[in-house]
C-alpha atoms as one frame of an Amber mdcrd trajectory, in Angstrom:
protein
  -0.905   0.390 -51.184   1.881  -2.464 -51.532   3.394  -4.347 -48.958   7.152
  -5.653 -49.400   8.063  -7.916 -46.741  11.782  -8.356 -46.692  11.699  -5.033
 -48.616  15.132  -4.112 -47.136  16.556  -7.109 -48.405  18.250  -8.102 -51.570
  15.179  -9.224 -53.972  12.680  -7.375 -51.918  14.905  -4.176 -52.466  14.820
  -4.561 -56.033  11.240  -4.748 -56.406  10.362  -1.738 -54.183  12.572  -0.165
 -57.028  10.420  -1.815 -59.614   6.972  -0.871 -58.186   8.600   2.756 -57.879
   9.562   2.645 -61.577   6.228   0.954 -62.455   4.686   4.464 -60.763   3.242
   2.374 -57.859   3.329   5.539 -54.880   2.274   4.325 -51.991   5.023   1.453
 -51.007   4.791  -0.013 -47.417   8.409  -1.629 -46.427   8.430  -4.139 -44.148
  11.848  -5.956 -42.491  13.637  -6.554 -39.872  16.997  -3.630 -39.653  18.717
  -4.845 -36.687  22.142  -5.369 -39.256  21.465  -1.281 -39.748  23.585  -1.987
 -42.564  20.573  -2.966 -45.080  19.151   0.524 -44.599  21.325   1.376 -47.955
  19.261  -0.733 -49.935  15.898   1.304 -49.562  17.569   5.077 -48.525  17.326
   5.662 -52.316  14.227   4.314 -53.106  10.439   6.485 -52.055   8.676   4.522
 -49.605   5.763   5.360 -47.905   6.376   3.492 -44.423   8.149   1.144 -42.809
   7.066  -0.894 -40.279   9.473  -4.005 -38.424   8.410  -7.150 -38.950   7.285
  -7.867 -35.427   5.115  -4.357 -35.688   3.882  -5.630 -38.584   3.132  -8.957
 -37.282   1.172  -7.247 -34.186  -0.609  -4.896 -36.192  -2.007  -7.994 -38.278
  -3.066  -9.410 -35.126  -4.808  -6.293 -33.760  -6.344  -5.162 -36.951  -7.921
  -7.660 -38.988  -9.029  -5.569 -41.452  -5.629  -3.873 -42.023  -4.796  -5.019
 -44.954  -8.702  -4.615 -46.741  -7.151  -2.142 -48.903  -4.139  -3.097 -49.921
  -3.288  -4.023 -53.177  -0.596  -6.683 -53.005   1.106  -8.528 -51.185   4.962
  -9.372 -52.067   6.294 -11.833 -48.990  10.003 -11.498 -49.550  10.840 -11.633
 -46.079  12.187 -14.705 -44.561  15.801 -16.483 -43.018  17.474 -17.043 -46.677
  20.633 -18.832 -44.450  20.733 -22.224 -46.307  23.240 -22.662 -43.536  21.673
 -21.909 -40.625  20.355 -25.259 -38.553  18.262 -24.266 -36.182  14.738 -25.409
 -37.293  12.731 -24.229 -34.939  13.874 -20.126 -35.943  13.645 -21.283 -39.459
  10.070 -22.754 -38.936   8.907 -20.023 -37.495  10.023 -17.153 -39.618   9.533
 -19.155 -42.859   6.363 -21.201 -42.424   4.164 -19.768 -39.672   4.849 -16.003
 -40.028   4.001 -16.987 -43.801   1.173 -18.788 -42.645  -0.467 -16.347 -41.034
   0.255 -13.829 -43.756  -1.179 -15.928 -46.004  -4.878 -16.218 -44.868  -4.983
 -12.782 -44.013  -4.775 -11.360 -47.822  -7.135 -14.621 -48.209  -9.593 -12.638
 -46.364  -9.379  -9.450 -48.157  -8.977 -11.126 -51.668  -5.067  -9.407 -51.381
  -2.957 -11.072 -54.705  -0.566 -12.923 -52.349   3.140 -13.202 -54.408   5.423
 -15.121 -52.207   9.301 -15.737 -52.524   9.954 -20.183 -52.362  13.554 -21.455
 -53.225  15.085 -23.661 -55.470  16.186 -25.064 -52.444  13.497 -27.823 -52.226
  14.872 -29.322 -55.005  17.895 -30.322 -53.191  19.350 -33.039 -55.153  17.261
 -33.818 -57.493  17.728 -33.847 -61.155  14.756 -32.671 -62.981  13.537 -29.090
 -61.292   9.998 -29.877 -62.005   7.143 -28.334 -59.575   5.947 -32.084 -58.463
   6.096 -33.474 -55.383   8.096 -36.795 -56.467  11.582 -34.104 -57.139  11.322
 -32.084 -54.212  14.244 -33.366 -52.082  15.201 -30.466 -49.714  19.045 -30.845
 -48.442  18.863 -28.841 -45.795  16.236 -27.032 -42.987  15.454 -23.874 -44.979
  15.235 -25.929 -47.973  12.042 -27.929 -46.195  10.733 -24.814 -44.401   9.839
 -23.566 -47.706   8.353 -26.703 -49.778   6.241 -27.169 -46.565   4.607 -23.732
 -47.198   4.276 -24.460 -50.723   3.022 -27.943 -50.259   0.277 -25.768 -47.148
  -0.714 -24.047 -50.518  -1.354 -26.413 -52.707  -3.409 -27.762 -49.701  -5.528
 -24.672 -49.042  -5.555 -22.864 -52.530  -8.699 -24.988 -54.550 -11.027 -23.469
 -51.873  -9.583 -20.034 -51.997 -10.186 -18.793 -55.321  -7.862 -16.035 -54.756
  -4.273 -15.127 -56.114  -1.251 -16.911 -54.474   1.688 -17.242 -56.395   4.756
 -18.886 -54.953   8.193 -18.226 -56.711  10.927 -21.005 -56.629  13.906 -18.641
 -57.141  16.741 -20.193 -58.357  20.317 -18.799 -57.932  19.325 -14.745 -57.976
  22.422 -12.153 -58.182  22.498  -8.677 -59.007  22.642  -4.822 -57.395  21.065
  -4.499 -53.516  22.849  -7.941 -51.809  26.225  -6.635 -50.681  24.658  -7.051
 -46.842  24.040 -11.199 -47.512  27.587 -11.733 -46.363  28.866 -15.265 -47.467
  25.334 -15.867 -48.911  25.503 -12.985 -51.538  25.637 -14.347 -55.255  29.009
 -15.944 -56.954  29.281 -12.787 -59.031  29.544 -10.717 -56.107  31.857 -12.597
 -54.527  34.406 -12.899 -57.943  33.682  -9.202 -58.173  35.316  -8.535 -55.073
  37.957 -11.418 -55.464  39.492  -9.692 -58.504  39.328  -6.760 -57.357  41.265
  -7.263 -54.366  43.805 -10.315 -55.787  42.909 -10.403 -59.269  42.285 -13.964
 -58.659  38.843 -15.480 -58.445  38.570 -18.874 -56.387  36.023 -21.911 -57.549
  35.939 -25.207 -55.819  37.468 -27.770 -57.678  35.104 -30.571 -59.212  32.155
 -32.422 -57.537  30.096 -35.010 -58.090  31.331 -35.908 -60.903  31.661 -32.408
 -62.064  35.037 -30.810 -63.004  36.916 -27.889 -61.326  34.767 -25.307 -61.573
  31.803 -26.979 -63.516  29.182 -27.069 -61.032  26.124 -25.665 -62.997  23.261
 -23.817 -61.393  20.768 -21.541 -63.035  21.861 -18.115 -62.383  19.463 -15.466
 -62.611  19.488 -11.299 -62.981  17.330  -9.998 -60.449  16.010  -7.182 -62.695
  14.192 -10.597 -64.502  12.804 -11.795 -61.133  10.956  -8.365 -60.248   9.898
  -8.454 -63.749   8.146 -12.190 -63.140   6.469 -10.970 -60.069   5.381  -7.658
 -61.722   3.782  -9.871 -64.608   1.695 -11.903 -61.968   0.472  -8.835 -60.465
  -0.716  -8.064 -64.026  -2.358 -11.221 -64.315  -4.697 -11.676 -61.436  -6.431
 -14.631 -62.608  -3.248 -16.811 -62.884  -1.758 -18.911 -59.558  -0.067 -21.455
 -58.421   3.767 -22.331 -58.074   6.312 -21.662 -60.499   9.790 -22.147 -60.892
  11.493 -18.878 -61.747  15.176 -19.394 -63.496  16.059 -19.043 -66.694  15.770
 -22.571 -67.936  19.607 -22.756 -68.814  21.957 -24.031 -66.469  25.440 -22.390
 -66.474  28.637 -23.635 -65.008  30.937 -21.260 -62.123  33.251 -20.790 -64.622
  31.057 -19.151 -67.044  30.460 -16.705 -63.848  33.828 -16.028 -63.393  34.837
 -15.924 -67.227  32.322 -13.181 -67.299  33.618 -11.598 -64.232  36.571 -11.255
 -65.337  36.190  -9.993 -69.189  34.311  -7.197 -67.560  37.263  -6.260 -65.360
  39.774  -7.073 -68.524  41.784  -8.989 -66.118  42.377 -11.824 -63.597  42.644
 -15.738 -63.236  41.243 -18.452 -61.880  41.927 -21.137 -59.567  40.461 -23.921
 -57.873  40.109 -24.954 -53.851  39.097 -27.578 -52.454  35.698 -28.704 -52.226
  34.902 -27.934 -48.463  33.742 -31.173 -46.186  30.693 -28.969 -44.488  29.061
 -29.009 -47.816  29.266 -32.262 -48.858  26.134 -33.864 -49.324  24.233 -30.353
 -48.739  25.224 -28.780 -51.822  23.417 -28.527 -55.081  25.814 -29.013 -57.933
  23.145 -29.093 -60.559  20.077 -26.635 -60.784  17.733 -26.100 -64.039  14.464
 -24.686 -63.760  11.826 -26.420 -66.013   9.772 -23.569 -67.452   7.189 -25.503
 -68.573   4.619 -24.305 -66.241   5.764 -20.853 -66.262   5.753 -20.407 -70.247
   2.401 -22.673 -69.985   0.557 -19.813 -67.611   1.353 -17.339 -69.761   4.778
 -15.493 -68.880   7.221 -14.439 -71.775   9.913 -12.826 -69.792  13.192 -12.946
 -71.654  16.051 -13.497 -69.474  19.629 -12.370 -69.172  21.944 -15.215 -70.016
  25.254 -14.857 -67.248  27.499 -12.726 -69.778  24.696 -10.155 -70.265  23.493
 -10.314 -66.384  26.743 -10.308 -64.897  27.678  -7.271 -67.343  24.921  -5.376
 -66.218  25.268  -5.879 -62.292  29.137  -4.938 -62.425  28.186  -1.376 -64.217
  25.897  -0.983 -61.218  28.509  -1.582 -58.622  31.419   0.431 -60.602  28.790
   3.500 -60.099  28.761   2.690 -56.159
């Protein structure tokens, strides 16, 4: 058995589908589905159960040995609202519910492959996993380095598989329910579809109109990392997964719109509630990654964004 937490959501959606394509059978969703909307994300995929998150939570509690033979572990679930502010709901949904997840697969020897963020980067300027350039901008970007930095604490007595996951900027099929915090593609998607006409911010920190650069990645490559480190128990630790190449917003909506064969661009203004919480530069350094052993080969934005838009043309 496998455990997706967050399974209804955007990335933990997409790897249900890849444990279903890898021939994995016995797939146990867990989520929270109080925005009912989410349910289309996992109504086409086989899953063996679903369970809430506060079941799921309870039956943890009740049962410690629920989990003896489970498989793995894939902790997806948490608040992903890089604009939400309340700390105390984002400390408890992202650190202690992670917590306590945590050091129960620790006590069944349960690989343990957990979703962090780019996000505890904040501004920084080399996206290296060391403490001295994790600079969190906001509350959800700290809830998740401090769970990273709990396992770096507890992990040399363990012995066991944890893996955390810095995701950088993820887009792809299965996020149309994240509202204003799905991807950039989706967003232009929907922009020229509507207006023809697909709206950047105009420059930023020293950045031009449209030349903020982040490292977007396909999702289909994230599943694939986490499906390699469940094929290589022996490996842990926390790894930055991007593609190593930073692209700008325009390259987004360039791509955007050669797949539609139409539309322009213009530029807004930079909005005062992000300044000085926004990250205008991201790059994953894949030296640890490619040093542990991973060779995933990634979708560069043309190819990526290509490839989600023939997914939502079928919808």
């Amino acid at each position: 058995m496998h455990i997706v937490t967050g399974g209804a959501g955007f990335i933990g959606s997409n790897l249900v589908r890849t444990l279903a394509e890898k021939s994995a059978d016995d797939i146990v969703v867990v989520d929270d589905l109080s925005d009912g909307h989410k349910f289309v994300n996992i109504a086409d995929l086989k899953v063996s159960d679903y369970l809430d998150v506060d079941e799921f939570a309870a039956l943890l509690d009740s049962d410690p040995g629920y989990l003896k033979n489970v498989q793995s572990v894939f902790h997806e679930g948490a608040c992903s609202t890089t604009t939400e502010w309340d700390g105390r709901y984002m400390m408890r949904n992202n650190y202690g519910y992670s917590r306590n997840l945590l050091h129960h697969c620790l006590r069944h020897n349960v690989p343990f492959i957990y979703a962090s963020s780019a996000a505890v980067y904040g501004g920084a300027r080399a996206f290296i996993e060391a403490p001295e350039h994790e600079l969190p901008l906001n509350v959800y970007g700290y809830s998740k380095l401090l769970f990273d930095q709990y396992v770096r604490r507890i992990k040399p007595e363990s012995g066991q598989q944890v893996v955390g996951l810095r995701y950088f900027n993820v887009y792809g099929p299965r996020e149309q329910h994240k509202g204003s915090m799905a991807s950039v593609a989706f967003h232009f998607n929907n922009q020229i579809v509507e207006s023809a006409e697909v709206r950047l911010f105009e420059g930023s920190d020293g950045f031009g109109d449209g030349e903020q650069r982040r490292d977007f990645v396909f999702v289909d490559d994230i599943c694939a990392i986490n499906l390699w480190f469940l094929e290589h128990r022996d490996v842990s630790g926390i790894f930055n997964a991007g593609t190593g190449q930073a692209q700008s917003f325009n390259d987004i909506a360039d791509a955007v719109i050669a797949w539609h064969g139409k539309g322009r661009k213009t530029y807004i203004p930079f909005p005062d509630h992000l300044k000085g919480a926004y990250q205008s530069f991201t790059e994953a350094d894949l030296s640890r990654l490619r040093g542990a052993g991973c060779d995933i080969e990634f979708h560069d934005v043309a190819a990526g964004a290509s490839a989600y838009l023939d997914t939502l043309s079928g919808d």
